[in-house]
N, C-alpha and C positions, 0 to 999 in steps of 0.2 A: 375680946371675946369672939369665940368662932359661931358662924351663923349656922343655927340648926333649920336643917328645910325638912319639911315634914314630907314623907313620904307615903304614897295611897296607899294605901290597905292591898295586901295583896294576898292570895288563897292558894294551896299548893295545885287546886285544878285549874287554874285561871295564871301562871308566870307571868303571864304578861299584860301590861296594864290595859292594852285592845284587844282585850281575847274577850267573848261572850264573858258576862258574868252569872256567876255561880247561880243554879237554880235554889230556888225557896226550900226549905226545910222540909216545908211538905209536900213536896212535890217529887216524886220519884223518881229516881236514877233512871236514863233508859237501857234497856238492855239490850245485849249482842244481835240475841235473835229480831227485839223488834224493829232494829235499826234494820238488818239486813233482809227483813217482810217489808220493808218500808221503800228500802231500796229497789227490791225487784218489783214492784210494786208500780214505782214510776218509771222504772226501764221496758217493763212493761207494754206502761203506758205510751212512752214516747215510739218507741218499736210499733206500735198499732196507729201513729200518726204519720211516723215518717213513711214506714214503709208504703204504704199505696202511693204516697207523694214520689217517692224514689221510682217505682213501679211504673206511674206515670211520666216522668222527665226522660227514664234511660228510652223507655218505649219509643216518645217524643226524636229522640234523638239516634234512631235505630232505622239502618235499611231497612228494602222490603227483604233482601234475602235473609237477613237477622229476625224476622217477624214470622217471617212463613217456617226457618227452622225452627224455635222458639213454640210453632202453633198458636201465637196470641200476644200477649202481654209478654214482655221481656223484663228478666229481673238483672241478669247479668248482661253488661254493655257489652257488646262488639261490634266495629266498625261502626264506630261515633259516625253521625255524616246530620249537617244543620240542612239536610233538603227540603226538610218538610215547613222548616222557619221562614226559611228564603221562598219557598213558594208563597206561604202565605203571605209574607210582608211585600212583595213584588207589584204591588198597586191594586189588587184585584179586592172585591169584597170582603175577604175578610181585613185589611188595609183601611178600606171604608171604615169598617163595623168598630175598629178597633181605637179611631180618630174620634168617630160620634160618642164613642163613652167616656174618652177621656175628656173633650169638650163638653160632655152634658153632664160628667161627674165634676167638672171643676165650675162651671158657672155655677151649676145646682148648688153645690156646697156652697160657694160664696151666696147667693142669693138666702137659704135658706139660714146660714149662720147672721147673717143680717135683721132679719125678718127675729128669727129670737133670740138675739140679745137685746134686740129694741124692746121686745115684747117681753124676756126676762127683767131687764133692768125697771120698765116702766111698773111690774106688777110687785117689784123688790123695795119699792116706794111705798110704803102702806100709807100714809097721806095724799095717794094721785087719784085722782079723778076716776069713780068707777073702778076702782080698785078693785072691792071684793065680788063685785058682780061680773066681772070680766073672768076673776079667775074663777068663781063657780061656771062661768060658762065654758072656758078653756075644759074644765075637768070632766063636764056634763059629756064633753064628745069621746072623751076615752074610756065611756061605758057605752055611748048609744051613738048609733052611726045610719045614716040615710039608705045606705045600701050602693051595693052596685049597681044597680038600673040607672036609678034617679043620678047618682054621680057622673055614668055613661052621657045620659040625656045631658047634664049639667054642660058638660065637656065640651059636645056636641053643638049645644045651642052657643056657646062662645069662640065656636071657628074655631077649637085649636086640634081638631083629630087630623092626621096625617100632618103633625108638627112637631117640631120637637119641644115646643113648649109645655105638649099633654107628655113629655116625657117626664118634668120638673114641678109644672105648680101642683098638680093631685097630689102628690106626696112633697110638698115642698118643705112643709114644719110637721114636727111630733112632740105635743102636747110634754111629753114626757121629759123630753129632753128639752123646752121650758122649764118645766119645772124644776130638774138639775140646775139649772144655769140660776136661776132665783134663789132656789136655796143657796148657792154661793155666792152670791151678788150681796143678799140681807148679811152674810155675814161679817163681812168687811166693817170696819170700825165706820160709824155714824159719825164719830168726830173728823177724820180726813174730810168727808162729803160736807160737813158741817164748815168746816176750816176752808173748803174750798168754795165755798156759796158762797162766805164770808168777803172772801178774796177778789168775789164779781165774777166766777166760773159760771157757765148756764150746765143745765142739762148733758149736752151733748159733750163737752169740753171735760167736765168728769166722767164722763165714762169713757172716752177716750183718754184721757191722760190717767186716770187714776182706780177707774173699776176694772180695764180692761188689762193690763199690767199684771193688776193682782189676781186676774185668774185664767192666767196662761194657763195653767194644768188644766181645770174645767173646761177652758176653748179647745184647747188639744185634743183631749176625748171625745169632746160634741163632734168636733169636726171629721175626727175617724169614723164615727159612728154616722155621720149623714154620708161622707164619700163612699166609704163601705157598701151601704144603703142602695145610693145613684148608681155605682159601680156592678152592683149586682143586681139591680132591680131589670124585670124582663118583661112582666106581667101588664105596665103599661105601656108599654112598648108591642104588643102581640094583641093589644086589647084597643088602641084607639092610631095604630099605626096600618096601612094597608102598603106603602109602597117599601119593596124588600128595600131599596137603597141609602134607607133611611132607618134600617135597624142597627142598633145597636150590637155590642161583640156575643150579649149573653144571647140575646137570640139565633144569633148565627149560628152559636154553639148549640143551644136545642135542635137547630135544624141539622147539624153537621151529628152529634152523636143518636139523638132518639128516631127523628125523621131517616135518617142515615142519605140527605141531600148533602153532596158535595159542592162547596162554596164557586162560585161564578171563578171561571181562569183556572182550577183545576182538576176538569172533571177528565182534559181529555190526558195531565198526567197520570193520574190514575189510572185508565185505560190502557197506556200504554204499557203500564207496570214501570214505571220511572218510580212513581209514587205510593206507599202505601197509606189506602185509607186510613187503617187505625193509628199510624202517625200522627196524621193530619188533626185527627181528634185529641189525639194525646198535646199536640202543639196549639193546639186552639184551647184545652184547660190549663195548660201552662201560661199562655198568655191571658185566661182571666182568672189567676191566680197570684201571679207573680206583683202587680200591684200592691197589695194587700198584704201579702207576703213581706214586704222588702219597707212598708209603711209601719207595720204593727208593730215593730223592737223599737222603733226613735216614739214612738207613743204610750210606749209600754210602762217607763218608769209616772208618766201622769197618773192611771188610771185609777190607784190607789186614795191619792192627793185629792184626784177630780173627782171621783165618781163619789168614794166614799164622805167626805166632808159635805158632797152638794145635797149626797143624801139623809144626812143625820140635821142638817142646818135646814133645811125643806119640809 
């Protein structure tokens, strides 16, 4: 007897067995026109994102004689020249500014990723200790808040202004993103955690070998989401910092585009016209951009996984 192999269903809009499949009956065809409203729609849109980005890099990367002909902002490149890169990264201030964020975005994140998942996982236990009085207090503070004064004084009276620590613990955890992390921690099977107490696992050992495994995507995103944060945060930095040498890159950048102070080591390229200022600005948002920039595509496929699941499970 010859073997019959049964073959998938197959639709004349659909030949191929991994083509999208066929839309519901009731659901209506799309049409020509709204496909191509739909289309110009996000060309659009991306067109109004890239462009000032592009606007921004060729400027960055533009003599001064291509700036002065141009009158401003350059859209079309001529005479590429990385001068205004090389000044800045040459050791001077913004070199400084540019080291302190990336050392107070990466301990920051590690510190603060630390602090909640201890505090996610422990509140993901609904038999621990204070339990529910912990998280009503957690959640009490992301309607009502002390205020800026009292947090200034707070700050103040623990020795940490003009440190870099007032740059990290004020904003060290957010409530919020707890909360995320909780919601995907309960969701996890009970019986692994169960199988693994079972086993003589403590605490620490399961969440390490077997909570934290399973929620690489939710770690993924928190973690973008506080570097991001540390990365671009200014406001503590300008608020309990006084010595310039100890600012961070965003600051420099306030002072370099709005103040219009040029950064320590290039005031007299400027001067002499070697250098054009609005380069130097263009090259100082390129550089606290491009982080973030070049981070958010390898994070990109989690957000979905993490963010959505932590909040439906939450």
């Amino acid at each position: 007897m010859t073997a019959v192999i049964d073959k998938p269903p197959t639709d004349e809009r659909t030949p191929f067995r991994w083509a999208a499949p066929p839309r519901p009956s009731w659901e209506e065809e799309p049409r020509k026109a709204g496909l191509a409203g739909k289309g110009l729609v996000l060309t659009l849109a991306c067109l109004g994102i890239l462009f000032p980005i592009w606007i921004v890099v060729v400027t960055s990367l533009s003599s001064r004689k291509t700036i002065d002909q141009a009158g401003g902002l350059v859209m079309v490149p001529k005479g590429i020249t990385f001068i205004a890169y090389r000044e800045l990264l040459s050791g001077g201030q913004v070199t400084r500014a540019a080291v302190i964020s990336v050392l107070v975005t990466l301990f920051g994140t590690l510190f603060s990723m630390a602090v909640s998942v201890l505090c996610a996982y422990g509140l993901s236990r609904v038999d621990s200790l204070g339990h529910r009085w912990l998280l009503m207090l957690l959640l009490a503070t992301m309607f009502f808040s002390a205020g800026l004064i009292p947090t200034y004084l707070l700050v103040q009276s623990l020795g940490l202004t003009d440190s870099y620590l007032a740059l990290i613990l004020p904003s060290a955890v957010s409530v919020f993103n707890i909360l995320v992390l909780r919601g995907f921690f309960m969701g996890i099977s009970p019986e692994l955690i169960d199988s693994a107490r079972i086993d003589g696992a403590g605490d620490f050992r399961i969440l390490r070998q077997i909570v934290m495994p399973l929620s690489r995507a939710v770690l993924a995103v928190i973690t973008l989401f506080y570097a991001v944060g540390y990365w671009s945060a200014w406001f503590n930095a300008s608020l309990y910092l006084n010595d310039q040498n100890k600012m961070p890159l965003q600051n420099v950048m306030i002072q370099l585009v709005q103040k219009q102070e040029a950064p320590v080591g290039l005031g007299q390229a400027i001067k002499t016209g070697e250098l054009s200022g609005l380069a130097v600005q263009m090259a100082v948002m390129v550089m606290a951009l491009l982080p973030v920039a070049v981070l958010s595509p390898f994070v990109q496929k989690h957000f979905k996984k993490g963010m959505l699941t932590g909040a439906v499970k939450g």
